[in-house]
Structures are given as structure tokens and as C-alpha cells.
C-alpha positions as CSV (number, residue, x, y, z in Angstrom):
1,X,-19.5,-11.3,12.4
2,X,-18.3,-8.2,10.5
3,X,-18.8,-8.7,7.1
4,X,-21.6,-10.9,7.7
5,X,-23.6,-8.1,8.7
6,X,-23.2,-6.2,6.3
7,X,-24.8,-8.3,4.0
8,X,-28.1,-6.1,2.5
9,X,-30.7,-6.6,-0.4
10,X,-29.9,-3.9,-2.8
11,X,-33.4,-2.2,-4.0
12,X,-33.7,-0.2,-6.9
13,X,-32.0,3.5,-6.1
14,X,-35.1,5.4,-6.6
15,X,-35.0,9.1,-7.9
16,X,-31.6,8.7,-8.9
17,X,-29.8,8.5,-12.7
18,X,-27.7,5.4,-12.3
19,X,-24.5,5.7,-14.2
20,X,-22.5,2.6,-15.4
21,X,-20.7,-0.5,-13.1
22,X,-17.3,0.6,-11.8
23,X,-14.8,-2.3,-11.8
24,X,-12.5,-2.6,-9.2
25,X,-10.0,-4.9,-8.1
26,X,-8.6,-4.5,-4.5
27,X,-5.1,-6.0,-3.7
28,X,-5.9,-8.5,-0.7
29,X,-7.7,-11.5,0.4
30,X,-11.0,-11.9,0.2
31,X,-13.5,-10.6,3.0
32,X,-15.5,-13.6,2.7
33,X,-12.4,-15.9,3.8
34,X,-12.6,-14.2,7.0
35,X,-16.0,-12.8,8.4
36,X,-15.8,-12.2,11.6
37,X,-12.3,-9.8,11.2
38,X,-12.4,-6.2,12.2
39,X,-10.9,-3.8,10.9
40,X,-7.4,-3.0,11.6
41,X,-5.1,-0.3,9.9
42,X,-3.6,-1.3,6.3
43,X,-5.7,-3.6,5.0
44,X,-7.4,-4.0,1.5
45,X,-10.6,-4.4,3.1
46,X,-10.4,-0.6,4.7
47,X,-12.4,1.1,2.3
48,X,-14.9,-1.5,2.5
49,X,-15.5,-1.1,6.2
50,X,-15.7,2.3,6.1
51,X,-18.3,2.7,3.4
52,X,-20.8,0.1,5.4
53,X,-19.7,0.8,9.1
54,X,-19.1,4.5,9.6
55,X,-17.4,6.1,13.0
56,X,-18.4,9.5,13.9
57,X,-16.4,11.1,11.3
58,X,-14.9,9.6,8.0
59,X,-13.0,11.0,5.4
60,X,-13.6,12.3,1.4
61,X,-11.8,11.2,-1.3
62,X,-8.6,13.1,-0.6
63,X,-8.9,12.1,3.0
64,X,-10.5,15.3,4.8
65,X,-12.6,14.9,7.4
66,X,-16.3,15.1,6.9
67,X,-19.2,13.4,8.7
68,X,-20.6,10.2,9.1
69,X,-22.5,9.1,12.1
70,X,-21.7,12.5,13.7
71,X,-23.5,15.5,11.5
72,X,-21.4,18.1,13.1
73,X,-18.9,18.6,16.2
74,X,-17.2,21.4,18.8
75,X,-14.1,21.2,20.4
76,X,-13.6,23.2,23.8
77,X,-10.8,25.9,24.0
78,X,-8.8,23.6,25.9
79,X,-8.6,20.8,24.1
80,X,-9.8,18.5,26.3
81,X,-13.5,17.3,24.9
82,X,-14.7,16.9,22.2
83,X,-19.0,16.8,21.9
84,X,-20.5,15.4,18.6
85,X,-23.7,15.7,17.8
86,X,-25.5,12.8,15.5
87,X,-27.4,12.5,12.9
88,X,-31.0,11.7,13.0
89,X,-31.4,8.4,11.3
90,X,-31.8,4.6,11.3
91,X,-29.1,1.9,11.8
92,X,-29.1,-0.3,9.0
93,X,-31.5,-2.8,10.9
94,X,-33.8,0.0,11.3
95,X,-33.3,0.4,14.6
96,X,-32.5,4.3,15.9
97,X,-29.6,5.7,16.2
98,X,-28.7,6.7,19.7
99,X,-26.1,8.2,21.9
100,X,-26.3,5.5,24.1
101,X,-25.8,3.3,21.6
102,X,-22.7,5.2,20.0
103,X,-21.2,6.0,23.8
104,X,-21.2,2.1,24.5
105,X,-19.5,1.4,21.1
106,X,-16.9,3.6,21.7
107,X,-15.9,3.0,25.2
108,X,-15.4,-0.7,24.1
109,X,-13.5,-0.1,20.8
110,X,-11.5,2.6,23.0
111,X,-10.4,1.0,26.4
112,X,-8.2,-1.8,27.2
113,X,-8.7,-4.2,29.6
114,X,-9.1,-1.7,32.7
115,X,-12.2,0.3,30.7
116,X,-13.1,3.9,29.7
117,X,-15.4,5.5,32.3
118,X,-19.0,6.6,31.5
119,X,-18.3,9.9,34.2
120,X,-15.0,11.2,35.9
121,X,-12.7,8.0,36.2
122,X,-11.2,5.5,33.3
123,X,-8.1,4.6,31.8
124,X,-5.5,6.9,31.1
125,X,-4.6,5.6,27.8
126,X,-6.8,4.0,25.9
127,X,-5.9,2.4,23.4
128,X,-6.5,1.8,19.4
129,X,-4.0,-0.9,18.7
130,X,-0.7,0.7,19.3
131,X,-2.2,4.3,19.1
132,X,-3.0,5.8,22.5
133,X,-6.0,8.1,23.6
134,X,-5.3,9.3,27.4
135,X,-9.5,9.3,27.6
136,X,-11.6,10.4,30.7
137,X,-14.6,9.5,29.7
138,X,-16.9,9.2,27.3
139,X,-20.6,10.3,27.9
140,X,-24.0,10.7,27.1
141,X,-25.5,14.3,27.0
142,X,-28.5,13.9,25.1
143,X,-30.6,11.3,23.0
144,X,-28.1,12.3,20.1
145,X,-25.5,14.3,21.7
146,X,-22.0,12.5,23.0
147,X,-19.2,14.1,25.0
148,X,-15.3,12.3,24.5
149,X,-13.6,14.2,27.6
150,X,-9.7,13.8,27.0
151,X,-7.2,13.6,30.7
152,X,-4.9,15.4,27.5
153,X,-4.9,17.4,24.4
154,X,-5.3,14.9,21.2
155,X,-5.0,17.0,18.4
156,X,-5.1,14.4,16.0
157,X,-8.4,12.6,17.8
158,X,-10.6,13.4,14.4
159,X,-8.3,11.6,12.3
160,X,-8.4,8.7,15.2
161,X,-11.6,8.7,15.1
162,X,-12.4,8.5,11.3
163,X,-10.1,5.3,10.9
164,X,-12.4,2.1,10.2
165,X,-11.7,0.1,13.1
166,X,-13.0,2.7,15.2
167,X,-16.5,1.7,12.9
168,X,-19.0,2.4,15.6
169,X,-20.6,-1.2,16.0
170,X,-23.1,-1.4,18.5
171,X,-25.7,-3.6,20.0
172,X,-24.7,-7.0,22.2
173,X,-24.6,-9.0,19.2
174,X,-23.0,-5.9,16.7
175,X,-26.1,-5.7,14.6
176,X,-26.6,-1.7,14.8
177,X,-24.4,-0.1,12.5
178,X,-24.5,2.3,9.3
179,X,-23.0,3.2,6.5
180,X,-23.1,5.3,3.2
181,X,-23.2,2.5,1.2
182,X,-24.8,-1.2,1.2
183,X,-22.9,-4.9,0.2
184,X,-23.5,-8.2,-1.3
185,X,-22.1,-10.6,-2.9
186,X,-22.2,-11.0,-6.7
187,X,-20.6,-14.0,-7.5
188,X,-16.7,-14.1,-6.8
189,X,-17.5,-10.2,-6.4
190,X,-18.9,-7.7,-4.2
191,X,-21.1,-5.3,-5.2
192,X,-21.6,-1.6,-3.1
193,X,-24.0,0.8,-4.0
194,X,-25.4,4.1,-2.0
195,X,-28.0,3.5,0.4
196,X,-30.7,5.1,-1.1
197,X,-32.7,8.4,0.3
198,X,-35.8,5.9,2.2
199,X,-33.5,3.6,3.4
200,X,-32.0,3.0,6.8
201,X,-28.2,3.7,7.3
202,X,-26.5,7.0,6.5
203,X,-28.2,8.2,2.7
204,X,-25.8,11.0,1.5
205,X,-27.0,14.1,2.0
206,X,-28.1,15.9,-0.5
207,X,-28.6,12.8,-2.8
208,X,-25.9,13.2,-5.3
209,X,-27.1,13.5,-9.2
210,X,-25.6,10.6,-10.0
211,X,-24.5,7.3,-8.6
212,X,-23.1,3.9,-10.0
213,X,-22.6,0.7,-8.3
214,X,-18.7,-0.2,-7.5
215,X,-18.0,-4.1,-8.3
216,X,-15.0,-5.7,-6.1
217,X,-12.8,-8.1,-6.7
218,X,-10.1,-9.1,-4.1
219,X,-7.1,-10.6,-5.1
220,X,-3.3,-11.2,-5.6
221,X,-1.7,-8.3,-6.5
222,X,-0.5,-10.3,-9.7
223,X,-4.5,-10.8,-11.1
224,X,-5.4,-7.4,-10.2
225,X,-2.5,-5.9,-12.3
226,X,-3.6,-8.0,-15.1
227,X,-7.2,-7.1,-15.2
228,X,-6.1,-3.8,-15.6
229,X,-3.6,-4.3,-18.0
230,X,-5.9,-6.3,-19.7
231,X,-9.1,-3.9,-19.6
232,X,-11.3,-5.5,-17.4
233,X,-10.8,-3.3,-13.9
234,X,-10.7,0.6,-14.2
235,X,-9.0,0.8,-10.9
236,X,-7.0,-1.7,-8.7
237,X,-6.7,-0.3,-5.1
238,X,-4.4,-1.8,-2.0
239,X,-1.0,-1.6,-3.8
240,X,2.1,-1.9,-1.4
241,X,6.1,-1.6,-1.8
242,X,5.9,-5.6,-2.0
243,X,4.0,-5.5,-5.4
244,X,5.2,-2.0,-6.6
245,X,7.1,-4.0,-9.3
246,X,4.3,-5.9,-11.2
247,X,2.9,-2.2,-11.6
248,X,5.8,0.1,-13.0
249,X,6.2,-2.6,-15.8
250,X,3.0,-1.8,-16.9
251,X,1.7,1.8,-15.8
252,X,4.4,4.0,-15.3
253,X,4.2,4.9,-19.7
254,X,1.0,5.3,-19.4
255,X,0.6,7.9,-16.5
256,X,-2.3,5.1,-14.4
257,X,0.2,4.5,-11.4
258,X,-1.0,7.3,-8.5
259,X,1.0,7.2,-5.0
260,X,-0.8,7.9,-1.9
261,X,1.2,11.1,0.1
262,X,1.5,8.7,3.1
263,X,3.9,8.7,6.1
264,X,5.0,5.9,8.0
265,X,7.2,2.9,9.0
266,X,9.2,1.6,6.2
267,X,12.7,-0.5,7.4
268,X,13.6,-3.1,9.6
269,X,12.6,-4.6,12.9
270,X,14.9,-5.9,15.5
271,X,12.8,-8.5,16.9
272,X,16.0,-10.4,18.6
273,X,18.6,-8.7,20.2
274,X,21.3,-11.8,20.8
275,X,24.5,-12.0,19.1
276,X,25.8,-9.3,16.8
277,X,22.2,-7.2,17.8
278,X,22.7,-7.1,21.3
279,X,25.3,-4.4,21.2
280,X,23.5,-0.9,19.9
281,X,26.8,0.1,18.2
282,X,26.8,-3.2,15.9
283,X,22.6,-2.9,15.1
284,X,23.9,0.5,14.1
285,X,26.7,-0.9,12.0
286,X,23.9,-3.0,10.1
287,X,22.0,0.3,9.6
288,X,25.2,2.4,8.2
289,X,25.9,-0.3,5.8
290,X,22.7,0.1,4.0
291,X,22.8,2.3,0.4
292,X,19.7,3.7,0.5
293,X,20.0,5.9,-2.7
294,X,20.5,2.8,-4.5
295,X,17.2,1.0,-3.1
296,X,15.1,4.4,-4.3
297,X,17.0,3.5,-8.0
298,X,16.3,0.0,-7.8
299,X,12.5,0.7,-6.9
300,X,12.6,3.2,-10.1
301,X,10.2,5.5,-8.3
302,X,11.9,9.0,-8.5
303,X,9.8,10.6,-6.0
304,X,10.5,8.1,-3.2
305,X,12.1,9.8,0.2
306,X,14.4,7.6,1.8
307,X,15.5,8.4,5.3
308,X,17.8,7.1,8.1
309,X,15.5,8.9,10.6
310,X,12.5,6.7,12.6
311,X,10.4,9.6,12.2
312,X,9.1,10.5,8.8
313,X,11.0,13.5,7.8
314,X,8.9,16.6,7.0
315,X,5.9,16.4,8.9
316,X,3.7,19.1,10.6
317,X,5.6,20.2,13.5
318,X,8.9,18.6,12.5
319,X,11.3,21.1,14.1
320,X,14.4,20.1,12.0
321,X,16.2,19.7,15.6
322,X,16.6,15.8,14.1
323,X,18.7,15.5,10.9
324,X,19.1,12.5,8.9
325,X,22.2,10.5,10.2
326,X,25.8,10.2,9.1
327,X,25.8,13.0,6.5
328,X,29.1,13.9,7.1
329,X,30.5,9.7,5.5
330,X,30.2,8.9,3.0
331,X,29.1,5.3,1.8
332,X,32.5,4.2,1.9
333,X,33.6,5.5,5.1
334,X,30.2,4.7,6.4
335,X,30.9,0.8,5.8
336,X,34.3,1.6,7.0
337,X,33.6,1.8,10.2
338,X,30.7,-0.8,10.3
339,X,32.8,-3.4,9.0
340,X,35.5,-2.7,11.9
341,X,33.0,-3.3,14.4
342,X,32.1,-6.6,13.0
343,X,35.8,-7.9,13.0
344,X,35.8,-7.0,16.6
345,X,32.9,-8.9,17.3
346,X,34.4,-11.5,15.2
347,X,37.3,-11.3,17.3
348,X,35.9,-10.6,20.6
349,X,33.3,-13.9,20.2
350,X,36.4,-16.2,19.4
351,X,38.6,-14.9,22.4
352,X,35.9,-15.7,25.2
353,X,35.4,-19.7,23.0
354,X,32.1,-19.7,22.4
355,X,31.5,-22.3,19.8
356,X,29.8,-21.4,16.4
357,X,30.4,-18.2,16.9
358,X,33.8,-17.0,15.7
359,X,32.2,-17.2,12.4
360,X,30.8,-13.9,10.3
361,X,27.6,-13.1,11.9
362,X,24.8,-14.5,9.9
363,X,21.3,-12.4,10.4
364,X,17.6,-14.1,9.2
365,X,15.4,-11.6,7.7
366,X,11.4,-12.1,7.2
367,X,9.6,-10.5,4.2
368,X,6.6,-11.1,2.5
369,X,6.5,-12.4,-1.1
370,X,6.9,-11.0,-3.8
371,X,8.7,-9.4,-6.3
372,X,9.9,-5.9,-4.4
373,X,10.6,-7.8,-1.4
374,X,13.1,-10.0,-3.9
375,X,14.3,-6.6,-5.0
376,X,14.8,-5.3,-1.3
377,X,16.8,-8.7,-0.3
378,X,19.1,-8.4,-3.0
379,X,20.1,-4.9,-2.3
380,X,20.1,-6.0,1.4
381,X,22.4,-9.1,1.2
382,X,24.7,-7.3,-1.1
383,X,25.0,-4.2,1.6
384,X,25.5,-6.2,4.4
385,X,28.2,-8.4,3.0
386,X,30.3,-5.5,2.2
387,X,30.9,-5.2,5.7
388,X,31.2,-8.7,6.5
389,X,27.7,-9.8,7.3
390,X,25.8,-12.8,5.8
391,X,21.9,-11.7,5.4
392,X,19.7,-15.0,4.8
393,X,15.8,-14.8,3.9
394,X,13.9,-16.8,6.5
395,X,11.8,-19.1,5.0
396,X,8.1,-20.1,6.7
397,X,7.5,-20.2,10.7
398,X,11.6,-19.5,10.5
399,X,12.8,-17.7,13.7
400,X,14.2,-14.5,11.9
401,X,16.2,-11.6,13.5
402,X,14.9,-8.8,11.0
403,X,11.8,-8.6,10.1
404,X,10.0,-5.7,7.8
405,X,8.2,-2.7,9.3
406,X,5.6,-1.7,6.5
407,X,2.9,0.8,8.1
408,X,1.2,4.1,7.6
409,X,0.5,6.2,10.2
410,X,-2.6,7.1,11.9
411,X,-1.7,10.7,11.9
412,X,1.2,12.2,10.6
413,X,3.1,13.6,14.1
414,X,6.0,12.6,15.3
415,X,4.0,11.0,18.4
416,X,2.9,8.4,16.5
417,X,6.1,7.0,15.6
418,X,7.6,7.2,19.1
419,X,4.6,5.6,20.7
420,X,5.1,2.8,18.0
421,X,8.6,1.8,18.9
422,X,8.4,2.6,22.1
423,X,8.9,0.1,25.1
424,X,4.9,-0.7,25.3
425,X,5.1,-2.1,22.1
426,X,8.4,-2.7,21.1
427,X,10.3,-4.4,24.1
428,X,13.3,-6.3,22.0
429,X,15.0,-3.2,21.8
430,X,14.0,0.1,22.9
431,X,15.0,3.4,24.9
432,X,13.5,3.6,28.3
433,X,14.7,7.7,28.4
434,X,13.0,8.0,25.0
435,X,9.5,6.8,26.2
436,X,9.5,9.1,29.2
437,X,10.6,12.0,27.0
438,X,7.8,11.2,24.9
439,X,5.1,11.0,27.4
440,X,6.7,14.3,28.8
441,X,6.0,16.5,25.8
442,X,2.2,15.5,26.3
443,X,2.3,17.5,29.4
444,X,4.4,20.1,28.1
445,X,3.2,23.9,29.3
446,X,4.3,25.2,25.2
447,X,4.9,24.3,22.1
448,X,8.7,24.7,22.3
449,X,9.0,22.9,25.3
450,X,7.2,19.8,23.9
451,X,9.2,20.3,20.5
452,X,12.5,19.7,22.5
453,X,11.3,16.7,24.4
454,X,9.9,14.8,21.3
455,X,13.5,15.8,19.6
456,X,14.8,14.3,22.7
457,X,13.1,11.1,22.1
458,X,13.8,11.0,18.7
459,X,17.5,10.5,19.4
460,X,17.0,8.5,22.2
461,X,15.4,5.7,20.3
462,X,17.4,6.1,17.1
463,X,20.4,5.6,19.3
464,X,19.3,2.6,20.9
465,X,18.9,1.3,16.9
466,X,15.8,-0.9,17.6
467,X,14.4,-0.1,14.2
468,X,16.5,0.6,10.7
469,X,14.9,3.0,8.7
470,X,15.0,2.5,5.2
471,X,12.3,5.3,3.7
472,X,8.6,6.1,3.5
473,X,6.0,3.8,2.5
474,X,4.8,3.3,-0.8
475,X,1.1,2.8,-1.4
476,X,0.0,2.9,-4.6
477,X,-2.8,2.8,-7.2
478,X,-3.4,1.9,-11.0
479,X,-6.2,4.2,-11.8
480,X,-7.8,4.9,-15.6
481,X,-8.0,8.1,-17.1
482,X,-11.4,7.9,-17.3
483,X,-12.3,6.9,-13.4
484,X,-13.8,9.9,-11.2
485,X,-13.7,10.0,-7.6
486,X,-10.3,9.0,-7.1
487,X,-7.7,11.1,-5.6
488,X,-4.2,10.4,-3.7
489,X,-4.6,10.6,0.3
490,X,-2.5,10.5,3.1
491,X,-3.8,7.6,4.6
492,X,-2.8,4.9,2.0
493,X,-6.9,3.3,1.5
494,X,-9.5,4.9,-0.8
495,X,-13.1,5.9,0.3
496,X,-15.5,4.3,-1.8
497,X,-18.5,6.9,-1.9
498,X,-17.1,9.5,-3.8
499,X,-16.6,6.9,-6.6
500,X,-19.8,6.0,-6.8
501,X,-21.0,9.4,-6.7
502,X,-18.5,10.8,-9.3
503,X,-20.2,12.4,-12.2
504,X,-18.1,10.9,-15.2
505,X,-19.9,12.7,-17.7
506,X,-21.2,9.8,-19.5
């Protein structure tokens, strides 16, 4: 039970100035509603997971890495392992903290079903969600000295590693783990404060000057913008495109709204290819038809990148071999064309008599609620009937054909995104030549050679139109002028230390 361990009596922070409460209302439901959930990527209870259940590495307030349960680490020049040393210290039972403890952890947060090995065998991929680690094994080299031994290079295991749900939770019932920080409930809040110096867990080292408690509140997005607006939270975290709308009415004046740098999956899923979406050229058509320039106005956020490419454009690596599609239409030809291919499937369906569907194809979409999802259907359903295509909002435990892809990435490399809508994980529609030019630029002997073959998969899967990108996603805060500790991150959730340690000057 996750959260239920977590639950600690708070002592008095001895030899410590305590500054004032920080209020804080987190976009989400409420951890108590669900103990016994881990952590998974983009959800409001992140931060919260990550101040009480540390991995081997975590990340500041701009989302660096720095350590947690790992007090420093070497890589080898190949790549290939990775050998953390931990800290001396107490899980928060008390108990010591021990490699063989951490080791075991790991191997079961890392390996599916076939295992991770403790020596020279295990599974090739193992796997965090979607995310896959091609892991050798994980062992123990000392009391407080673990070895991750990679079958291939992982340059982005750190940031892996320091997500919460890789928390390292050990023990046969989960009750070692440690944190920075300590929780309990206050009422219909939580409240987290530092573990202090004498304490079991992970103290912060040196004690910081100052420290205040942080006071939680999870909720609709709709309460936690009106506590703000109305005074009562300095901060309100968790903020997605859905509710983007209930904060511009109020923030964007006032200079409070902050967007996370974060790269991602931001457009629609084809999660049924029958009908008009079995043909790659008409799932295409759907795509081209789409004005994405007037969804960035229509979200008023000037800074938004929109993008017809499945990868974010931009990133580290990003050899600009990809280009953002159909630049040489315009919106008009663009729909042009899309709209011919739907008369022919109009056509093509009433030749060979199949009944009910000589009609205008009619596509179900699935979004959340909320007011920018009503915002994106609008702009949808009017693109889509320009070229002769009836979009419909799929109402609850409705069978929909589209559904919305809203997800930050792990780490910002093109890898991640091909390994998300690859075959593995994406089976409606995918691009069998894509995959295996993905998992050939693993092995590639240089960096140009594995440039080219994650190019190559690139336009693979954008051919084969499985997924219609629509832009990056928008994650977003409402933060008061007066709050330290807070800074944008790429990774869309907010540490929670560095707020309570943040000197306000008050």
C-alpha cells in the first residue's frame, strides 16, 4: 500500500528556523482515494511520490539530476554499467539501507515477466511501462555499492532512473523506503515537511537554513484555479492542455501562469483501423485536414509548437533529416486532396453494396472533460467536415476510433517516441520496418549511422499514420510572485523539496 506507508508522525524540525505554511493545490484526485497505486508517469501525485519514495537519483527544481538514495555514481567508458554507490542511512522504518535491498527493488520494478538477472543472464529489455532498458543485470558489489550492467548503451538511464515509479520500494511487504520529506494527513489535506537531521529516511544534506511545511490539496482543476484566484493557494501544480482554459482567464494578466519546457505526445490515436482508417492514405487524409495554426490561436498560448511530425521537433540529436509534412500545400490544397480521397471511399464503399456505408464516414473521438478538450473538438469537427467527414465525441464506455494522446516523455530523444508507437505497444496501426529501424540504431557502430536509421523510422511510422500529431504538450502552473522553489522543468511534475527549503526572505 503506497501511500499508506508513507504515513509518518511529524516531530518538531529541531535546529531548524521554520518559515511559514506553503499552500498548494495539486490538479488530480486525491491519493487517499487510491492507496495502494504506484506511481506511473503524468500524474498529480508525482511529486508526492518522489519527495517520500526516492530512486537512486531524483531531480532539483529545474529537473537536474542530483542524488537521492544513491550519494554519487560512475559510468564506464563504454556505456554499458552504471555502479552507484548509496548513502549511509536508515529507511524510514529504521531499518538500514542496503544494496541488497535496493538490487532486489530494482530488478522487480525493472523486468517483465521473464526477470532481470542477479549475474550474466536476464531479459533483454526490461521494461518501465512502455520505456525499455535492454538490462544485463543488476548486482550487488558491496554492502552499499550496486552495479546496473546494460546488454546496450542507455544514455538517458539517469533520467529513467530518477522518474517516481522507479521509487525504490523494498522489503516483501514494501515497508523499506526513503525519502526527503515525510506525509500525513491534515484534514482534507496533506501535509509534507523535511525529514529532519535525527531522523530515518534521506535528511538533506547539509540541513538547509530554512524549511517550511508544504500543505496539499488535490482537486479538480476548476477548485484549484479558484483558490488561487481567490488567495487561498500560492501555487496550483498538475495543470494540463484539458484545463489550460480555466487558467489564461485568470493568470495570463498577471504573469502567475509558468509552462513546463516538456516534450511529448500531443494528437490523436488510431485505436481502430476499419472503415475509412484502414487505408493509410485516408488516416492521412484525416491528418492533412487538420489547421493546426488555428488550434495554437484558439489555445491563446503564443509559445505553443505545433507539429505534424510524431517526434517532438527540436530535440537533442534531432538531425533535421525529418521535416514537418506537407509544407509545400497549403491548407486549402491540403484539404483538397484529403477531401478527394474521401469521395472515393465514398464511392468505392457504395460500388462493392455494403450497407450503411455509402454514407460520409463518421469517426468517434474520446477526450477527457473539460473545457480545452471542448475547445479541441470544435476546431476538430469543423476541420474534418471541410473535407467531408463527420467527427462525433464519444460519450462514456463508447467504442471510439480516435482517442487523445496526452504524454510527456521520459527523456527527450527521438527513441522514446518510436518505442511508444511502435508495434509492442501500439499494434492497431503501426510500421513493422519502422520498429526494426529503431531497434537497429541501438546497435549502430556511430553516431551517423544510428541518426539515419532513427530518421528511417521516423518516416516509416509517420507513413503508416497510426498517430496524428497535433503539437507539444502543455503542462502548466499558476505560481505567485512571492513562492520560491519553483522553476519550469522538462518533465511536466514539480519536486517538492526545494519548496520547502526555499529561503523567501520572510
Amino acid at each position: 500500500m503506497l501511500f499508506a506507508s508513507i504515513l509518518l508522525a511529524l516531530p518538531a524540525a529541531c535546529g531548524r528556523s521554520t518559515a511559514g505554511v506553503l499552500d498548494i493545490s495539486v490538479i488530480g484526485a486525491d491519493p487517499a482515494a487510491n492507496p495502494a497505486r504506484h506511481a506511473t508517469s503524468d500524474t498529480a501525485a508525482d511529486g508526492v511520490l518522489a519527495a517520500t519514495h526516492a530512486g537512486l537519483v531524483g531531480f532539483d527544481a529545474e529537473g537536474r539530476l542530483i542524488p537521492a538514495l544513491a550519494e554519487r555514481w560512475i559510468v564506464t567508458d563504454d556505456g554499458l554499467g552504471y555502479i552507484f554507490r548509496l548513502r549511509d542511512g536508515q529507511w524510514a522504518d529504521g531499518t538500514p539501507i542496503t544494496a541488497g535491498d535496493v538490487a532486489a527493488a530494482l530488478r522487480r520494478a525493472l523486468a517483465p515477466a521473464g526477470g532481470v538477472g542477479t549475474g550474466g543472464g536476464g531479459a533483454p529489455n526490461a521494461g518501465v511501462g512502455p520505456d525499455r532498458i535492454a538490462i544485463r543485470s543488476i548486482r550487488v558489489m558491496a554492502r552499499r555499492v550496486i552495479e546496473i550492467d546494460l546488454a546496450q548503451p542507455q544514455p538517458d538511464l539517469l533520467s529513467l532512473l530518477a522518474q517516481p515509479e522507479l521509487a525504490v520500494i523494498a522489503g516483501p511487504h514494501g515497508q523499506h523506503h526513503a525519502g526527503p520529506m515525510e506525509l500525513s494527513r491534515d484534514g482534507a489535506q496533506w501535509r509534507a515537511r523535511l525529514v529532519p537531521p535525527d531522523r530515518p529516511g534521506l535528511p538533506l544534506v547539509p540541513p538547509p537554513n530554512v524549511s517550511r511545511p508544504l500543505l496539499l490539496q488535490f482537486q479538480p482543476a476548476q477548485a484549484a484555479v479558484a483558490r488561487f484566484a481567490n488567495g487561498q493557494a500560492d501555487l496550483v501544480l498538475g495543470g494540463t492542455f484539458d484545463s489550460l482554459p480555466l487558467a489564461t482567464r485568470i493568470a495570463m494578466a498577471r504573469g502567475n501562469l509558468q509552462f513546463d519546457p516538456v516534450a511529448g505526445l500531443f494528437g490523436l490515436d488510431v485505436v481502430t483501423a476499419h472503415g475509412f482508417l484502414a487505408d493509410a492514405a485516408n488516416r492521412e487524409a484525416v491528418a492533412m485536414a487538420i489547421d493546426r495554426a488555428a488550434l495554437a490561436a484558439a489555445v491563446g498560448v503564443g509559445t505553443w509548437q505545433s507539429t505534424t511530425r510524431v517526434v517532438s521537433p527540436g530535440l537533442d540529436g534531432d538531425s533535421g533529416a525529418v521535416a514537418e509534412r506537407w509544407t509545400d500545400q497549403t491548407l486549402d490544397q491540403r484539404r483538397a486532396v484529403a477531401a478527394a480521397r474521401v469521395a472515393a471511399w465514398i464511392t468505392a464503399t457504395a460500388r462493392a453494396s455494403m450497407p450503411g456505408n455509402a454514407a460520409a464516414p463518421v469517426l468517434v473521438l474520446a477526450l477527457p472533460t473539460g473545457p480545452g478538450s471542448d475547445i479541441l473538438f470544435e476546431r476538430l469537427h469543423a476541420d474534418l467536415a471541410a473535407i467531408g467527414v463527420t467527427l462525433t465525441r464519444a460519450a462514456p464506455a463508447q467504442a471510439a476510433d480516435l482517442v487523445l494522446v496526452d504524454t510527456v516523455a521520459r527523456y527527450p530523444r527521438a527513441r522514446w517516441f518510436l518505442e511508444r508507437l511502435g508495434c509492442a505497444g501500439h499494434a492497431q496501426v503501426c510500421s513493422a520496418p519502422g520498429d526494426a529501424s529503431a531497434a537497429a540504431a541501438l546497435s549502430a557502430t556511430n553516431a551517423e549511422a544510428a541518426a539515419a536509421l532513427l530518421a528511417d523510422a521516423e518516416a516509416q511510422i509517420t507513413m503508416a499514420n497510426g498517430f496524428i500529431p497535433l503539437g507539444r504538450p502543455l503542462r502548466w502552473s499558476l505560481v505567485r510572485g512571492t513562492v520560491a522553489g519553483f522553476a519550469p522543468n522538462p518533465w511536466g511534475w514539480h519536486a517538492l523539496p526545494p519548496l520547502a527549503t526555499a529561503d523567501t526572505g520572510g
